[in-house]
Steps between C-alpha positions, in 0.01 A plus 500: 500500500254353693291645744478417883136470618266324742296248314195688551647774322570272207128365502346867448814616251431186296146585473574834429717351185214282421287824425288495816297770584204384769474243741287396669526350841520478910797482703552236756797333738698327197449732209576839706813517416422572178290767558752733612662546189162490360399781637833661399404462125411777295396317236259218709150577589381267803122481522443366856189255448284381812565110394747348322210360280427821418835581411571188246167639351566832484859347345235322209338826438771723475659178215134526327492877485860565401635177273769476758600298794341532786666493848368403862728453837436318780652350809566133564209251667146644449631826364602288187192201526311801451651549149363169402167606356647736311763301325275278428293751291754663337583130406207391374420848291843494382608810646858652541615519897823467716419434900752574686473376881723461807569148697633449785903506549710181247596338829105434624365397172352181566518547866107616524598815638312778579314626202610244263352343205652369195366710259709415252373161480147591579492678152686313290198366317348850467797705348712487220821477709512506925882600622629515850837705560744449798774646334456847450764539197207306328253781556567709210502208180196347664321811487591521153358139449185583643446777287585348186261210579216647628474717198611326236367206335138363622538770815439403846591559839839452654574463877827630643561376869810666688635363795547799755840415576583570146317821480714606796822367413768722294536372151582684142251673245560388154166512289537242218480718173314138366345230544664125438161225560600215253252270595251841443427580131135540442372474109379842390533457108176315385637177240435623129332154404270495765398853401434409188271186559298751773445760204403195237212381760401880567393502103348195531260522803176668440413565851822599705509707757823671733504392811758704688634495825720713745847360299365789279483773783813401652732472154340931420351272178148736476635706207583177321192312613263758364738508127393122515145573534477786256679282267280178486184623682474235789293524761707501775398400878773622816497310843462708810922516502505666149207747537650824302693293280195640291257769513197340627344754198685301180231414285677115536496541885246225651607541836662273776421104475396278730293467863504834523504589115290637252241294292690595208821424594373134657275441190784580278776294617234164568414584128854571335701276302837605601607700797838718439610478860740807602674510841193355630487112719162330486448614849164333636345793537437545120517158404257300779536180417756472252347177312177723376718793422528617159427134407548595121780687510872472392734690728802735451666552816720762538710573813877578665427185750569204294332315822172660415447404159295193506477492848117490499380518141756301256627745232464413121813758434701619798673788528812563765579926471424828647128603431603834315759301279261220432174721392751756294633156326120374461400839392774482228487139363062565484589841317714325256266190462203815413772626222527151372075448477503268807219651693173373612199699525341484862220788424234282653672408826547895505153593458397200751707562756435917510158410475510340884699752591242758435226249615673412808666815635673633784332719713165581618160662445393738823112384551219736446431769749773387727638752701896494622625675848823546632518336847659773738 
């Protein structure tokens, strides 16, 4: 039998359900009701922030730190504008997070009333999926929702925007035990064909290179990435959202590309002649301008997003999958092309491209007879 609560109480239970264990957050006029029960919760942490920026980043880097979803709360009107920057980067770097936020009573939405802003619209272009709830029965499946679709997939952000009537109103708990999105189903299983026609071009190309991206970070692909490298001996470059995916001290490590990259990592992409692509997106901060970028090179673009691939650089092969299934497939079908005596030699792109790496290194000589003090 169902339970009798206040929909508050089903807010905080349902994140319970979801696995919640910190939020982050700042109470105000049309959220407070939830925070009663929130404080009630022994399994909830609420870290009071000072600004409900600071609270949709603090969200970000408890998602980056942990692999889960992070959570923020904030009240309707500025409270939840606030949240905008935020959402937007967790958006952008493709990073798991449910907002939840308070609005002003059903029967004043669209009334301009005191402290009201449609959030819901406001973010619809920067998160995966925006909901507003007036009926508080709803509460507990579209928690669920969230959840499932800020973490699964290409993850994102999700906003959540409760009504206060329906977070004071009496309703029923009933915690869907899954979740039913048909028009959801995001392609995690790379396509075997396209697999293969990535590994025949890796034995062709002479000078490839790896350029991966955060896709690897946020699909726990590092272990698989580095069986990759070991396996064909790649030099391998990581964007600034994928720094870890390899120790910066593998011998094929040239760094991160781009503005802010490494001269090996920039010299070996302009100079490659085919770029394996993994969870990364041609972001303009690697490529500049993308009609003198890698001018020689064929591209295999790997990714979860189907929208990415050949978004900014056209892709000779794509591939649609989760990054860890896609490089454990392309790891397999290169291994068996090896047992078959399809494998090219790239010993001098190797030797080249270590050589500016030790040439052009990271780090810095302290200057003769310089002498360091600590400032008091």
């Amino acid at each position: 039998m169902s339970e009798q609560v206040t929909g508050a109480q089903s807010l905080i239970r349902s994140l319970e359900h979801a696995g919640v264990d910190t939020v982050f957050g700042i109470p105000g006029g049309a959220i407070l009701p939830a925070y009663d029960p929130l404080l009630d919760s022994t399994r909830i942490r609420h870290v009071l922030v000072r600004h409900e920026q600071g609270a949709g980043h603090a969200a970000e880097g408890y998602a980056h730190a942990t692999g889960r979803v992070g959570v923020c709360i904030a009240t309707s009107g500025p409270g939840a504008t606030n949240l905008v920057t935020p959402i937007a980067d967790a958006h952008m770097d493709s990073v798991p997070m449910v907002a939840i936020t308070g609005q002003v009573p059903s029967h004043a939405i669209g009334t301009d009333a005191f402290q009201e802003a449609d959030i819901h619209g406001i973010t619809m272009p920067i998160t995966k999926h925006s909901y507003l709830v007036t009926d508080p029965a709803d509460i507990p499946r579209t928690v669920a929702e969230a959840f499932h679709l800020a973490a699964t997939g290409r993850p994102g952000p999700v906003l959540v925007d409760v009504a206060k009537d329906a977070l004071q109103a009496q309703t029923t708990f009933d915690y869907p035990t899954e979740v039913s999105l048909p028009g959801y189903r995001p392609t995690t299983r790379p396509n075997s064909k396209q697999i293969k026609q990535a590994a025949r071009l890796v034995a062709a190309a002479q000078r490839p290179v790896l350029y991966v991206g955060g896709g690897v970070i946020r699909a726990s692909a590092s272990a698989e990435l580095e069986r990759l490298v070991t396996l064909t001996g790649i030099p391998v470059v990581t964007t600034l959202m994928a720094r870890g995916a390899l120790p910066d001290s593998h011998p094929q490590h040239l760094g991160m590309p781009g503005m802010h990259g490494t001269v090996a990592a920039v010299a070996a992409l302009q100079r490659a002649d085919l770029l394996v692509s993994l969870g990364a997106r041609f972001d303009d901060r690697v490529t500049g301008r993308l009609d003198s970028f890698a001018p020689g090179a064929k591209v295999i673009h790997a990714d979860i997003d189907p929208a990415e691939i050949s978004k900014n650089r056209h892709a000779d092969v794509p591939i649609v999958g989760d990054c860890r299934e896609s490089i454990e497939a392309l790891t397999n079908a290169i291994r068996a092309d090896h047992e078959a005596g399809r494998a090219g030699s790239i010993t001098a792109w190797q030797e080249w491209t270590g050589g500016l790496a030790r040439r052009f290194p990271v780090g810095y000589d302290t200057p003769d007879g310089a002498s360091w003090r600590r400032s008091t």
